[in-house]
N, C-alpha and C positions, 0 to 999 in steps of 0.2 A: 469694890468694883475695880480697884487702882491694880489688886494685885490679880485677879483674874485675867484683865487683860493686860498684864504683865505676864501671866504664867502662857495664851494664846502667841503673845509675840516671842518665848523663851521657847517656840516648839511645840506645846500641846498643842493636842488637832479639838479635843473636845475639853471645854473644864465644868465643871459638875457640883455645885457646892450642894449640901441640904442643911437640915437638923433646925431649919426654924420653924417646923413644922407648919407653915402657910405657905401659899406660890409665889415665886418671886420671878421677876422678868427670863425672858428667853432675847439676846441679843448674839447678832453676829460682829464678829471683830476681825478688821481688815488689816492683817500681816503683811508681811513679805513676801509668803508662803499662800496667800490666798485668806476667802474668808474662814473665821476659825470660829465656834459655837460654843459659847458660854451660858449653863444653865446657871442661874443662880441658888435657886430650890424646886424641886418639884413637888412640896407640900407635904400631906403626909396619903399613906395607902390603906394600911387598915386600922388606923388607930385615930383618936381624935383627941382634943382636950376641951370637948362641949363639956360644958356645968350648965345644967338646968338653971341655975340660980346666977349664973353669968356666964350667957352664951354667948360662943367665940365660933360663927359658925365655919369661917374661913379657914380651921385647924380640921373641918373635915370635906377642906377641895384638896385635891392635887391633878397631875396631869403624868401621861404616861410619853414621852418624847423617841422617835422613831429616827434616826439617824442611818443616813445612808453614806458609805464610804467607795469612792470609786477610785481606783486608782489607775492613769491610765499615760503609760511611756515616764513612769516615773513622778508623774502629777497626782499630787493628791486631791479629790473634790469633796468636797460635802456639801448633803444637802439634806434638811430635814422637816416635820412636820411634829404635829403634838396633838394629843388626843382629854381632854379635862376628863375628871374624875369626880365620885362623891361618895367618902367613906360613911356607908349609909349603916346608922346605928341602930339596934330596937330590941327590945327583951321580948323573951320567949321562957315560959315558965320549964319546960322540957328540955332547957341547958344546966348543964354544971351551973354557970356563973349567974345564969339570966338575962346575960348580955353577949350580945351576937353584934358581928360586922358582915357588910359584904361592901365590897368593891362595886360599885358601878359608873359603868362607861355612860356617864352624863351625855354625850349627843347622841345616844341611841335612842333618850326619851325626851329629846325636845320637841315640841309640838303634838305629844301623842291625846289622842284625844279621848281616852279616858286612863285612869290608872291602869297601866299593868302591873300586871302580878306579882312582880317581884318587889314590889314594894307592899306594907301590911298596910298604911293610911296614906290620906290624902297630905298629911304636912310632910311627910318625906318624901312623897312625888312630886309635891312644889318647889321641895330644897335643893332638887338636882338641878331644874334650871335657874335658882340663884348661884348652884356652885358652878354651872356653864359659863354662866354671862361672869360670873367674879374671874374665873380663869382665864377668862379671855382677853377681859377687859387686864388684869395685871399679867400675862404671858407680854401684852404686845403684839404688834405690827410687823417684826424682823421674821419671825418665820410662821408660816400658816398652821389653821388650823387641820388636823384631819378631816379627809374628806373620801368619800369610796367611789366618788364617782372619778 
């Protein structure tokens, strides 16, 4: 954290850490220069490290983070927003490997009121909105969630 925003007040506009493959907060840091956006992990995309036999369901959230940059008489601004994610896992006997991912945008199926399709059972259309409310709950309060309205 110390050196993140160390690296925000040394002049990055955005810092960006991963590779722990879980979500890690989204905070802004108050420079000289203005507020400056420090991701710490954005989790992981299409890969996870579930073990049936020791499930770690958190290695299959992440978030997809949307940054806006305006610059305007020489001012830099930022502002941004973040969308959770859930590396949804499932074998399919018609693959290479038997195992398949896809990406999905976890708030397109909060509240849906029966499974859609793009999930094959009911425990992986339950897991999106655990991996919503985990992302959100550890993104934080500093910057919003995605919203289309």
């Amino acid at each position: 954290m110390e050196l993140a925003r160390l690296l925000a007040e040394s002049g990055a506009d955005v810092v960006m850490g991963n590779h722990v493959h879980c979500v890690q907060p989204l905070e802004w840091a108050d420079t000289e220069r203005g507020k400056r956006l420090i991701i710490y992990s954005l989790g992981n995309f299409f890969a996870d490290q579930y073990d049936l036999s020791n499930p770690t369901p958190k290695t299959q959230y992440g978030m997809l983070v949307n940054v806006t940059v305006t610059l305007d008489a020489g001012v830099l601004a930022l502002d941004a927003d973040y969308m959770p994610t859930f590396s949804y896992r499932f074998y399919d006997t018609q693959s290479p490997t038997g195992l398949n991912y896809r990406l999905i945008p976890a708030w397109e199926y909060i509240g849906a009121d029966e499974r859609p399709d793009v999930f094959r059972d009911d425990a992986g259309w339950r897991r999106v909105e655990d991996a919503y409310n985990h992302v959100v709950k550890i993104a934080g309060e500093d910057v919003p969630v995605f919203s289309r309205s």
